[in-house]
Backbone of each chain as nested JSON, in Angstrom:
{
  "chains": [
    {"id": "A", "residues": [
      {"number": 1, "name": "UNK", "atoms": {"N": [3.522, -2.52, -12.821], "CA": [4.13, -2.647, -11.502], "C": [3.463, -3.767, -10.733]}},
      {"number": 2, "name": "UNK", "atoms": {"N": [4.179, -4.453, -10.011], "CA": [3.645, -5.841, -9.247], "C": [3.966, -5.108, -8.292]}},
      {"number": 3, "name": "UNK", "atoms": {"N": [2.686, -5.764, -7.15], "CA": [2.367, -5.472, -6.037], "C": [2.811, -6.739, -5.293]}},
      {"number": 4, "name": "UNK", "atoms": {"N": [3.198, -7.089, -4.307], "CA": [3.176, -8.28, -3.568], "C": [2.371, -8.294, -2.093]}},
      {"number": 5, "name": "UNK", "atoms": {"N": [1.737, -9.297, -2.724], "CA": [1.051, -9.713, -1.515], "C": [1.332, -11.141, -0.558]}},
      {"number": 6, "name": "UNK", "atoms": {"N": [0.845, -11.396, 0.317], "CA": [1.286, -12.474, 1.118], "C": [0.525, -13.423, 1.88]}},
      {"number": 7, "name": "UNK", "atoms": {"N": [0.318, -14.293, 1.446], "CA": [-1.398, -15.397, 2.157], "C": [-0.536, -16.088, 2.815]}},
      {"number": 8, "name": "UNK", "atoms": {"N": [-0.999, -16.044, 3.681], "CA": [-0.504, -16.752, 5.304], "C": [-1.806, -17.494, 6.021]}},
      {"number": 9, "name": "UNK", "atoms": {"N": [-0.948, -19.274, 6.182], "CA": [-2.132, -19.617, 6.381], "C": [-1.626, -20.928, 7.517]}},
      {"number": 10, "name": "UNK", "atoms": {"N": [-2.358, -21.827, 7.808], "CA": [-1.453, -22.731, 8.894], "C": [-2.261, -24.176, 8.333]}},
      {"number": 11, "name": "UNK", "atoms": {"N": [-2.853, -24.468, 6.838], "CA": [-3.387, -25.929, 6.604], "C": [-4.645, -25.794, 7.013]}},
      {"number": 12, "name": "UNK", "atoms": {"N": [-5.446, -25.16, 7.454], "CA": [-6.696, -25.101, 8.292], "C": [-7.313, -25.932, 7.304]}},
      {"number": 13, "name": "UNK", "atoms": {"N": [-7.968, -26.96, 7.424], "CA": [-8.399, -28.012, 6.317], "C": [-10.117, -27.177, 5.828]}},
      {"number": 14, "name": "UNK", "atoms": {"N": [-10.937, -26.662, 6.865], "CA": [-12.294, -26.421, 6.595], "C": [-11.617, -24.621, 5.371]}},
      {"number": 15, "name": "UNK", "atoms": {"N": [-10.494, -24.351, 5.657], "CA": [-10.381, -22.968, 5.257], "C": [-9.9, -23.136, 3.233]}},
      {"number": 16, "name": "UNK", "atoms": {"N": [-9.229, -23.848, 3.338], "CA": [-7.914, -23.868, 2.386], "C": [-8.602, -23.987, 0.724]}},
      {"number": 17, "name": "UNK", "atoms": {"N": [-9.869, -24.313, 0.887], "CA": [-10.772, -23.869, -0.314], "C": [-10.894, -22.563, -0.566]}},
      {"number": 18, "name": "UNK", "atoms": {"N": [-11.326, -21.966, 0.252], "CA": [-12.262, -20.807, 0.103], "C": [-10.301, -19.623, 0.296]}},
      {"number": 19, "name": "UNK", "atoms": {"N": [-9.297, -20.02, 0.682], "CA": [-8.146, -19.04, 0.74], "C": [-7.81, -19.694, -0.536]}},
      {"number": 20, "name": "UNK", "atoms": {"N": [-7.149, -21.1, -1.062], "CA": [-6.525, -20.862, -1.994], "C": [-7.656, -20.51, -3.733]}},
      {"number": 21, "name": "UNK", "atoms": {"N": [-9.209, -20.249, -3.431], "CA": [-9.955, -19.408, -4.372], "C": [-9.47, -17.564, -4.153]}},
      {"number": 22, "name": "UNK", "atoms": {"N": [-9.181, -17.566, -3.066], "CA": [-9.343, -15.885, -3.144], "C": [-7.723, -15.72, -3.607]}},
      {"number": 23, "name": "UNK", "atoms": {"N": [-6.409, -16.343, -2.9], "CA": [-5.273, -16.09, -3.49], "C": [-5.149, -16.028, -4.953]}},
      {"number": 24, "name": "UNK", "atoms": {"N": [-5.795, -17.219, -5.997], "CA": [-5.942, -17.176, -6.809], "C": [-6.746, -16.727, -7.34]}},
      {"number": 25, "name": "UNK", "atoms": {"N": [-7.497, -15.612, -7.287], "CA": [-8.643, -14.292, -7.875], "C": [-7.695, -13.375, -8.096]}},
      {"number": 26, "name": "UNK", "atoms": {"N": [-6.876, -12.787, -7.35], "CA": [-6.124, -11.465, -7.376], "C": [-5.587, -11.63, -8.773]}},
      {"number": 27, "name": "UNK", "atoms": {"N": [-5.51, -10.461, -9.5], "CA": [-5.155, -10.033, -10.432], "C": [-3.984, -10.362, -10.916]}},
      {"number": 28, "name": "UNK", "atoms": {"N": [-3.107, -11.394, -11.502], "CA": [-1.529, -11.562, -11.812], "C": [-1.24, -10.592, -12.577]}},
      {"number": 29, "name": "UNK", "atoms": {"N": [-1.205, -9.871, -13.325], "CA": [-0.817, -8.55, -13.869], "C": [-0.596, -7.677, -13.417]}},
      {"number": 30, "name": "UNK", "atoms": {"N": [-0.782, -7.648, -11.633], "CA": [-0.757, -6.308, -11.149], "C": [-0.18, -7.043, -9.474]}},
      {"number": 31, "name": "UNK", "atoms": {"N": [-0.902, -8.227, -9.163], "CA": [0.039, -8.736, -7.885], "C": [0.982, -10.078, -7.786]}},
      {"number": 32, "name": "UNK", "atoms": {"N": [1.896, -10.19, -7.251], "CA": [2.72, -11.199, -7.101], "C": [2.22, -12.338, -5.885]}},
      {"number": 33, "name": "UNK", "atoms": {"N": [1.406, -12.865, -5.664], "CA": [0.729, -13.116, -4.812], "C": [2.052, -14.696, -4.162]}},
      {"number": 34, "name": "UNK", "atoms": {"N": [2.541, -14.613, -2.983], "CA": [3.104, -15.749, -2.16], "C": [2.383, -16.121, -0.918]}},
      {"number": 35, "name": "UNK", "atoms": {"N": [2.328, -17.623, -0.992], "CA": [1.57, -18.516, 0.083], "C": [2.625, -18.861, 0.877]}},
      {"number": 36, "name": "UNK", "atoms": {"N": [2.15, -18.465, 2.602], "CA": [3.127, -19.18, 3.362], "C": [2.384, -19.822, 4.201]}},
      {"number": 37, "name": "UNK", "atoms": {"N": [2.641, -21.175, 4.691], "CA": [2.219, -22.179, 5.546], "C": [2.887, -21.72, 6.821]}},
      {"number": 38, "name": "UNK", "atoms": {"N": [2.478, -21.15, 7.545], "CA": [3.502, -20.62, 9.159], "C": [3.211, -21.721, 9.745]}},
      {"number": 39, "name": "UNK", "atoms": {"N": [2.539, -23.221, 9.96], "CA": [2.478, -24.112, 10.493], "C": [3.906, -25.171, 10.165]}},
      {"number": 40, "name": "UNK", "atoms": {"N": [4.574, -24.398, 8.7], "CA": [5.712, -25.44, 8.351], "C": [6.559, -24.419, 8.124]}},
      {"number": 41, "name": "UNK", "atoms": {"N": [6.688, -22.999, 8.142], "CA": [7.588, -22.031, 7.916], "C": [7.67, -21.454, 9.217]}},
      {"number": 42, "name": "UNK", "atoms": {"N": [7.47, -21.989, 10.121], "CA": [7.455, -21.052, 11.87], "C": [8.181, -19.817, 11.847]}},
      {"number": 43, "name": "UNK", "atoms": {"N": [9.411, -19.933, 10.989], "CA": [10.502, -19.159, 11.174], "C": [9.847, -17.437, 10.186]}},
      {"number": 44, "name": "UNK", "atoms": {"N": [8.467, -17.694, 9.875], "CA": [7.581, -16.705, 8.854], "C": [6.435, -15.253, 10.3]}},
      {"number": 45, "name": "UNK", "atoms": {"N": [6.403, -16.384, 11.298], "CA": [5.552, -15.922, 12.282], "C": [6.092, -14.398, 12.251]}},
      {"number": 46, "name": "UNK", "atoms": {"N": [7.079, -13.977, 13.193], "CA": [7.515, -12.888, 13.775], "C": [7.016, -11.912, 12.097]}},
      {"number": 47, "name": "UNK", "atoms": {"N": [7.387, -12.339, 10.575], "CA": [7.272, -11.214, 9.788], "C": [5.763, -11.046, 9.692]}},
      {"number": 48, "name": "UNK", "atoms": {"N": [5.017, -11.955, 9.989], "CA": [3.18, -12.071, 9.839], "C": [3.021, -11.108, 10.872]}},
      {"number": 49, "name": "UNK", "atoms": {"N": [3.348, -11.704, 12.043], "CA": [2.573, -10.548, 13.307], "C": [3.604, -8.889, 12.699]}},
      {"number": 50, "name": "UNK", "atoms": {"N": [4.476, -8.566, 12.316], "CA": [4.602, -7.592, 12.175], "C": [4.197, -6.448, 11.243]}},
      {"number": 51, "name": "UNK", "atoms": {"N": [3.776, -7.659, 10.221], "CA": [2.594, -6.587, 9.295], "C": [1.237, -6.872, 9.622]}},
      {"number": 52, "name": "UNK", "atoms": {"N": [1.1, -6.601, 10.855], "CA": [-0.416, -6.689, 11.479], "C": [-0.728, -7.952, 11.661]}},
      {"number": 53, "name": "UNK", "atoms": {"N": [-0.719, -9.152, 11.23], "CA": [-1.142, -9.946, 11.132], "C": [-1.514, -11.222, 12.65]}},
      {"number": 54, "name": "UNK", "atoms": {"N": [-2.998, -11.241, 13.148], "CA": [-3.492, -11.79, 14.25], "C": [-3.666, -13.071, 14.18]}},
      {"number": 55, "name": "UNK", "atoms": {"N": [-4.471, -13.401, 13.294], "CA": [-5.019, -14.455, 12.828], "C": [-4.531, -15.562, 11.735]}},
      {"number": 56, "name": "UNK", "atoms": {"N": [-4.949, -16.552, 11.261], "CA": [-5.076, -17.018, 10.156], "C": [-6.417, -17.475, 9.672]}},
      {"number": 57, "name": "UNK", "atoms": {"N": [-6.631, -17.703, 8.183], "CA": [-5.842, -17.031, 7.163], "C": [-5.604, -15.85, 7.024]}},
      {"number": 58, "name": "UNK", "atoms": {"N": [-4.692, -15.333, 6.227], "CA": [-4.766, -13.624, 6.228], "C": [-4.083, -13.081, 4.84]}},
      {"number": 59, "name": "UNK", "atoms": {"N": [-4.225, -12.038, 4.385], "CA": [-3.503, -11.693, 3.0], "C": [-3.208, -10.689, 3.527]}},
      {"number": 60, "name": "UNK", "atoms": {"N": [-1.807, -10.384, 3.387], "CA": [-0.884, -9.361, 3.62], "C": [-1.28, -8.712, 2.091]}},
      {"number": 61, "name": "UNK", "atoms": {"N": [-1.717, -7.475, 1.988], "CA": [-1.835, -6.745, 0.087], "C": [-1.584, -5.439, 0.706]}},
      {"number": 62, "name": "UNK", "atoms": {"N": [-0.21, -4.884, -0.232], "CA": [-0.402, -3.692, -0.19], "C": [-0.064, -2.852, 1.122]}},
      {"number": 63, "name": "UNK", "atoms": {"N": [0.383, -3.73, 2.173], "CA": [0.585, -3.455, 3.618], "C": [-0.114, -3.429, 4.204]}},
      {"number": 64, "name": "UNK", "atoms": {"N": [-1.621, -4.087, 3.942], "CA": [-2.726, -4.108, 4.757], "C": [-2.656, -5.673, 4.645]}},
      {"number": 65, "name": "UNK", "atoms": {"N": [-3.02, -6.008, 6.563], "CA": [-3.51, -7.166, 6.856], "C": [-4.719, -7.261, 6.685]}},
      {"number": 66, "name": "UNK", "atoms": {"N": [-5.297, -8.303, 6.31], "CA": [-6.862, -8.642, 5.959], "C": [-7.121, -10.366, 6.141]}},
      {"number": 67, "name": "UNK", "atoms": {"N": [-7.677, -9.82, 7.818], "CA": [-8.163, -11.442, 7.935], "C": [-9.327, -12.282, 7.758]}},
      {"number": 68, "name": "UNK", "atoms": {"N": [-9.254, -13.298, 6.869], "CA": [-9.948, -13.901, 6.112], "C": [-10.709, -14.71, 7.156]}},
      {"number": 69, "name": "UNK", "atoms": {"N": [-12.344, -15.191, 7.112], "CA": [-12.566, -15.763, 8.096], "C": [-11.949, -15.829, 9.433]}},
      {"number": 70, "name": "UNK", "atoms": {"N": [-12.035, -17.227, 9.833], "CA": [-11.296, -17.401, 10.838], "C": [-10.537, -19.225, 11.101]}},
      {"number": 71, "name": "UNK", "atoms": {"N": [-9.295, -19.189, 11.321], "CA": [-8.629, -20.894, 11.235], "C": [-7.786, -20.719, 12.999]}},
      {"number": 72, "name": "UNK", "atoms": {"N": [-7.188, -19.808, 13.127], "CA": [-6.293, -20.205, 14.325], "C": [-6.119, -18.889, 14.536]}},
      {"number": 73, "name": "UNK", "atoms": {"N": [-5.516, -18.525, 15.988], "CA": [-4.799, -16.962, 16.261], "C": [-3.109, -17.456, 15.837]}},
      {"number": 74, "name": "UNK", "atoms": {"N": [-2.626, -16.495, 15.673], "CA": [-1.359, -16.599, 15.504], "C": [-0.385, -16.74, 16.685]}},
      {"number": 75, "name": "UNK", "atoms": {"N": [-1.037, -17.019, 17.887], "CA": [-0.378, -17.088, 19.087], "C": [-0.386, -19.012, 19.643]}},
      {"number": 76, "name": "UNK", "atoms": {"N": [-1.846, -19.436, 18.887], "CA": [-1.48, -20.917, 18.648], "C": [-1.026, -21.171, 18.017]}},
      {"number": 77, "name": "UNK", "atoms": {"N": [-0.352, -21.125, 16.946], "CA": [0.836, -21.843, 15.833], "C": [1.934, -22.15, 16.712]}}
    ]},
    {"id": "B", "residues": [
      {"number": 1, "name": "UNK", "atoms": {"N": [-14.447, -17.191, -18.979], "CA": [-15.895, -16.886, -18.075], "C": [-15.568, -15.475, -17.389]}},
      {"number": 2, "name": "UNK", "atoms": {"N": [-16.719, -15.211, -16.668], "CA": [-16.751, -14.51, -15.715], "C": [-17.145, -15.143, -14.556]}},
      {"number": 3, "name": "UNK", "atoms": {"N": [-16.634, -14.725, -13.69], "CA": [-17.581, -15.37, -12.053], "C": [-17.793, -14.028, -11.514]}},
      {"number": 4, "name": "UNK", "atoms": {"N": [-18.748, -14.106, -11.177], "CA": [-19.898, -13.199, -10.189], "C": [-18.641, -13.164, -8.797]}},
      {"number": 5, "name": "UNK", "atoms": {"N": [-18.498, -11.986, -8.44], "CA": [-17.833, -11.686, -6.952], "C": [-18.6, -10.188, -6.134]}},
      {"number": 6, "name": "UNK", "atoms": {"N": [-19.543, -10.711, -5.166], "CA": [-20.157, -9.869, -4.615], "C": [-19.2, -9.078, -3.015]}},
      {"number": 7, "name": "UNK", "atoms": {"N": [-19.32, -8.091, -3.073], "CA": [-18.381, -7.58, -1.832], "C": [-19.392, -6.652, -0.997]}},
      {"number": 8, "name": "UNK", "atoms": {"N": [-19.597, -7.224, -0.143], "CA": [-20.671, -6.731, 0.976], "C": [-20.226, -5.773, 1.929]}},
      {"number": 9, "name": "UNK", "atoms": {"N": [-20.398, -4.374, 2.182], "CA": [-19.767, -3.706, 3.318], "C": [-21.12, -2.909, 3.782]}},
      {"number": 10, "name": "UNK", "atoms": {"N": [-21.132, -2.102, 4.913], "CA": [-21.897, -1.146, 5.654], "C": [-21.031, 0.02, 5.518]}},
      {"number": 11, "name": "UNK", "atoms": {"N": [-20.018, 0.664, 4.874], "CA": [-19.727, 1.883, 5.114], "C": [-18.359, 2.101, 6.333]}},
      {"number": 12, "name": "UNK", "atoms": {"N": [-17.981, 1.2, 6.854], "CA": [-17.442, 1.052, 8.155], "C": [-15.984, 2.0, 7.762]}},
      {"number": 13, "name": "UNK", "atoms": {"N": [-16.06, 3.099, 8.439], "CA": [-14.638, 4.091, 8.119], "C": [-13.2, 3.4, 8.265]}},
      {"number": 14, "name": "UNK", "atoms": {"N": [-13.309, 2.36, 9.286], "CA": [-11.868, 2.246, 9.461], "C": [-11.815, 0.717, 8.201]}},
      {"number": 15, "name": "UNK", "atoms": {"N": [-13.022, -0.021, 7.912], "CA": [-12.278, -0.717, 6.684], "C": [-12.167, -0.32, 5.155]}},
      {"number": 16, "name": "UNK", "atoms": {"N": [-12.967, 0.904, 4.489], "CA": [-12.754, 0.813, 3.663], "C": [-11.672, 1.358, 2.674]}},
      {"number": 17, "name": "UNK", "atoms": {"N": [-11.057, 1.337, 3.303], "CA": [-9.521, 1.117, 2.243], "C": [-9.132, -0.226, 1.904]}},
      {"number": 18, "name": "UNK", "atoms": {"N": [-9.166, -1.206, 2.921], "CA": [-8.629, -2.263, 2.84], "C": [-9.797, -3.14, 1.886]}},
      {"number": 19, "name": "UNK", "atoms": {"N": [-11.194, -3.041, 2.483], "CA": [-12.528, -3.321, 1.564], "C": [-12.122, -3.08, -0.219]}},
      {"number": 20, "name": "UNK", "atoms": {"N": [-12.186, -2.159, -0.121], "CA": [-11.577, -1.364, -1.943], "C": [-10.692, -1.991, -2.69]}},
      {"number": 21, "name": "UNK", "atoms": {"N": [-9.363, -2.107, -1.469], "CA": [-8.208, -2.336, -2.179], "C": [-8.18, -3.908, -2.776]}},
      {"number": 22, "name": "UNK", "atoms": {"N": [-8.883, -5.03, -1.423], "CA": [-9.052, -6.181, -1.957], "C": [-10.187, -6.587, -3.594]}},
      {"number": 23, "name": "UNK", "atoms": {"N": [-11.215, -5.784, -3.476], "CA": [-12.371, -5.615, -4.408], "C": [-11.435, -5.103, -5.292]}},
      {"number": 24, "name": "UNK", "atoms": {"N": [-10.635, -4.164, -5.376], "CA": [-10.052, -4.125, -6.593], "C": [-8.892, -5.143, -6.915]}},
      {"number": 25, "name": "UNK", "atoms": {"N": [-8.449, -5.609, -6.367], "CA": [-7.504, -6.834, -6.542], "C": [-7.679, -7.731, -7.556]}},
      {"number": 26, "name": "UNK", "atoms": {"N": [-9.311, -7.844, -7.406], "CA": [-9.503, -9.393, -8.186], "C": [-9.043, -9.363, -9.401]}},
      {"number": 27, "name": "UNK", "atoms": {"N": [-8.924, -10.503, -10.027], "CA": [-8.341, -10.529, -11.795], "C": [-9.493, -9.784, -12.613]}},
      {"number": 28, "name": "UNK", "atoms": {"N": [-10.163, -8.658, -13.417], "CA": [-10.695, -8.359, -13.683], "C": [-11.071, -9.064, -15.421]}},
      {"number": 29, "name": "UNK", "atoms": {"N": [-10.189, -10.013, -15.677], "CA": [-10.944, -10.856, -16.723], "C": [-11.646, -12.342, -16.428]}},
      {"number": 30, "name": "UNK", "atoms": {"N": [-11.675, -12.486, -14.687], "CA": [-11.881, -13.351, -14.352], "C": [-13.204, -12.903, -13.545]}},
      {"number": 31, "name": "UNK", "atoms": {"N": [-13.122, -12.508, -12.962], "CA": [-13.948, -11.984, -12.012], "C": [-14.738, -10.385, -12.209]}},
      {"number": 32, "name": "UNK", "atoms": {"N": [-16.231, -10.472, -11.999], "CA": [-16.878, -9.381, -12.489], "C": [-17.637, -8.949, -10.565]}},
      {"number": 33, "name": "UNK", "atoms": {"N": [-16.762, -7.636, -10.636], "CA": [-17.054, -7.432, -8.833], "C": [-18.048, -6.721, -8.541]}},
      {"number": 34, "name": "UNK", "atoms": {"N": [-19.264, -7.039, -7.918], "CA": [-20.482, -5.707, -7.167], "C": [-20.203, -5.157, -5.983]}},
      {"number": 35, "name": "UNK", "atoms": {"N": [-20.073, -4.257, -6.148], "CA": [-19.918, -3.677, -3.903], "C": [-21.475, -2.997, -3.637]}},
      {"number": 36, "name": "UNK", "atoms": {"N": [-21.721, -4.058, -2.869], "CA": [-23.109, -3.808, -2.404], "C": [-22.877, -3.077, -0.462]}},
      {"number": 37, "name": "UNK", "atoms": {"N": [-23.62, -1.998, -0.269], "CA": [-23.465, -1.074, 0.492], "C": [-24.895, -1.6, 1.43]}},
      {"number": 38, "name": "UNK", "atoms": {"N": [-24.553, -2.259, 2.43], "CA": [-25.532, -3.078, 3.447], "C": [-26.878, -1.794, 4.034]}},
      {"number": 39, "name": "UNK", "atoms": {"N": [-25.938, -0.998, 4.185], "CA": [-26.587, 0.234, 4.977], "C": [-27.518, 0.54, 4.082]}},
      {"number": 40, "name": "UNK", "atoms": {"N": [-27.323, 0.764, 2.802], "CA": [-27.83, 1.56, 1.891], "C": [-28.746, 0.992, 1.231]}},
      {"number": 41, "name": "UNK", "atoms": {"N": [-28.857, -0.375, 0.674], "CA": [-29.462, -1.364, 0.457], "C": [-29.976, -2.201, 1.147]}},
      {"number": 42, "name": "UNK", "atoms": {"N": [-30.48, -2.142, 2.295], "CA": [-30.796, -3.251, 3.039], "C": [-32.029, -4.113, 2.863]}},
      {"number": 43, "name": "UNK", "atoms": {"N": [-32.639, -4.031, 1.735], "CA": [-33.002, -5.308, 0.627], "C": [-32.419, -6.816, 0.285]}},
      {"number": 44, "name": "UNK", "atoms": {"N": [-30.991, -6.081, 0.803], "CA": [-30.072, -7.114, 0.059], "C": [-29.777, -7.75, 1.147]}},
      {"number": 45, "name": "UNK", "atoms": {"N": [-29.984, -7.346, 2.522], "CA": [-29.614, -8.446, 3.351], "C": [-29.58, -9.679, 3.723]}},
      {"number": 46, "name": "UNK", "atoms": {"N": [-31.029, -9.88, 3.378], "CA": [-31.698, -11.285, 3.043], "C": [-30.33, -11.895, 2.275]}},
      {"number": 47, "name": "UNK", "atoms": {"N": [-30.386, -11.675, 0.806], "CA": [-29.54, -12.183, 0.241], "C": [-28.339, -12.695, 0.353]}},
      {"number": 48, "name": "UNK", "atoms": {"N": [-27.207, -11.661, 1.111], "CA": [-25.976, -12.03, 1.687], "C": [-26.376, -12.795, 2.976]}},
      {"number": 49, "name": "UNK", "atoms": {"N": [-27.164, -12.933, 3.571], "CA": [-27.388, -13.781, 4.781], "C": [-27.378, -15.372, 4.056]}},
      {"number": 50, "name": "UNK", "atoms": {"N": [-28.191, -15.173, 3.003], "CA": [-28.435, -16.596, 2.392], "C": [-27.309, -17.428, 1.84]}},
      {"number": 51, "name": "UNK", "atoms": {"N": [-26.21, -15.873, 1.667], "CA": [-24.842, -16.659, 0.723], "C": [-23.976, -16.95, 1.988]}},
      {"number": 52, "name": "UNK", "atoms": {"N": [-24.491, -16.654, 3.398], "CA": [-23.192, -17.398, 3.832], "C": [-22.57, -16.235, 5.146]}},
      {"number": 53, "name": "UNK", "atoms": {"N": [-23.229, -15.28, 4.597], "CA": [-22.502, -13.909, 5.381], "C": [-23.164, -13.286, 6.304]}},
      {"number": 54, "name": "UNK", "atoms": {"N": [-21.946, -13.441, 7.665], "CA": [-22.703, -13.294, 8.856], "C": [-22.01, -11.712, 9.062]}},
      {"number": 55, "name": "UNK", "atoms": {"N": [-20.988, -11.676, 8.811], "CA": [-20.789, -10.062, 8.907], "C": [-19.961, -9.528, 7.866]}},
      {"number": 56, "name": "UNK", "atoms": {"N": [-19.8, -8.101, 7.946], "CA": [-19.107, -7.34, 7.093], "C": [-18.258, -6.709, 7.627]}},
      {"number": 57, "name": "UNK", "atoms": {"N": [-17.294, -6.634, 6.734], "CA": [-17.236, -6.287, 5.073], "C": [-16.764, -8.129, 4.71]}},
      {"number": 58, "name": "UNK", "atoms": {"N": [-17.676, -8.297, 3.857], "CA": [-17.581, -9.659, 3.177], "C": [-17.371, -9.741, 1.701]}},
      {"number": 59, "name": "UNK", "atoms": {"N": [-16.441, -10.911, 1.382], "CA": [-16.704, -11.131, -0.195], "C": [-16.941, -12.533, -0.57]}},
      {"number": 60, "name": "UNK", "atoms": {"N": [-18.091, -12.454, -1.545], "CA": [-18.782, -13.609, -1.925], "C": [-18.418, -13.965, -3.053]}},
      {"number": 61, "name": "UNK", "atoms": {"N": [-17.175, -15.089, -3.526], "CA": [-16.78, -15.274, -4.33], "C": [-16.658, -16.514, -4.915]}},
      {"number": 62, "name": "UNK", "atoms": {"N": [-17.375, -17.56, -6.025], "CA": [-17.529, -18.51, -6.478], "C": [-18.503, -19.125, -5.569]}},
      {"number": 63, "name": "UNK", "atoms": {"N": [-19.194, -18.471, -5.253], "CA": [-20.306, -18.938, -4.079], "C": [-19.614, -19.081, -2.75]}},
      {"number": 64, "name": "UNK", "atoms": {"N": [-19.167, -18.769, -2.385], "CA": [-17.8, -19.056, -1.078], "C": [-18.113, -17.861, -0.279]}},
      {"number": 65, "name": "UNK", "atoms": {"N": [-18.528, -17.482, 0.985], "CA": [-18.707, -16.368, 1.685], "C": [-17.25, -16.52, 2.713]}},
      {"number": 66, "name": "UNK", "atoms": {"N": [-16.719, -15.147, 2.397], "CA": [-15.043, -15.008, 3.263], "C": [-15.222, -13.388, 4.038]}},
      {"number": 67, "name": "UNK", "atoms": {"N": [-15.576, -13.977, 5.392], "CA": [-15.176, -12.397, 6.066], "C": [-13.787, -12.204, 6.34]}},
      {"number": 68, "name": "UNK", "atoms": {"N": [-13.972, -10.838, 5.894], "CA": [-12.567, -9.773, 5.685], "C": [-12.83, -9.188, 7.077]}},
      {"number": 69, "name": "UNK", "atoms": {"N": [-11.744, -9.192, 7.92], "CA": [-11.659, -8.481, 9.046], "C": [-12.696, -8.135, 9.848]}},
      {"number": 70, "name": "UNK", "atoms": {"N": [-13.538, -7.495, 10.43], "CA": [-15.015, -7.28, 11.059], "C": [-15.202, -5.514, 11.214]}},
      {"number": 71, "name": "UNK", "atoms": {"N": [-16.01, -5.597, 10.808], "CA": [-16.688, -4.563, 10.876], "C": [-18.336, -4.526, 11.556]}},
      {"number": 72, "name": "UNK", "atoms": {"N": [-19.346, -5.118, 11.599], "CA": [-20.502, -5.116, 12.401], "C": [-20.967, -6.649, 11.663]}},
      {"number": 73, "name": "UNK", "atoms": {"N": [-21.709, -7.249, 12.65], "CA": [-22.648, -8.091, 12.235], "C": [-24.01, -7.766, 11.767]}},
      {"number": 74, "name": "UNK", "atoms": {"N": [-24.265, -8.843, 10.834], "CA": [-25.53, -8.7, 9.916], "C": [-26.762, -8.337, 10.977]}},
      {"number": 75, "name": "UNK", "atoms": {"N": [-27.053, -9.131, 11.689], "CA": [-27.872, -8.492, 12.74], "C": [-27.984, -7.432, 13.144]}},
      {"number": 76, "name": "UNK", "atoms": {"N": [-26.793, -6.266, 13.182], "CA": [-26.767, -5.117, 13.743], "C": [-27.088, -4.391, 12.779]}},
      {"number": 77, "name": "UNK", "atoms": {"N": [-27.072, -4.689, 11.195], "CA": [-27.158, -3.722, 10.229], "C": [-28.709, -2.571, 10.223]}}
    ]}
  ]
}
């Protein structure tokens, strides 16, 4: 069974190492892992803040928001 | 290979589900995971201070320190 998860992120240049290492850790056998840029997908915002999501970066897994460091609030995008 | 992925928490009730669920996420032929318990070990503080990690619940992965949501700072431990 695939799980989907969801990395939401806005380009943060100091971040995008250390998110696209952890997106790519998760397990492919077990999650479907999708990257969204809400800095070029705006139209992504409203579904981020509604699965919790404050900040960026963040991985939506499992229906839990989990914010990664810290790049922007989701109210500056 | 394996890469070393250390996951740093204090016990904090309201993260560890989300703590777990990411620690279990990782690719498990890629990644070999420790959950080190701050409270419980606090030997190890030194250590995660040195990798990068200012608070918990943290994961230290390819040498990369990424706080997951907040739970207390290292100082307070």
């Amino acid at each position: 069974m695939n799980t989907n998860a969801v990395f939401y992120h806005a380009g943060c240049p100091v971040c995008v190492d250390a998110e696209q290492q952890l997106a790519g850790a998760l397990d492919p056998a077990r999650y479907q892992v999708e990257i969204v840029h809400l800095g070029q997908q705006r139209e992504r915002i409203g579904e981020a803040a509604a699965a919790g999501v404050a900040s960026v970066p963040a991985l939506v897994i499992g229906g839990l928001p989990l914010h990664i460091n810290f790049g922007a609030h989701l109210t500056d995008l």
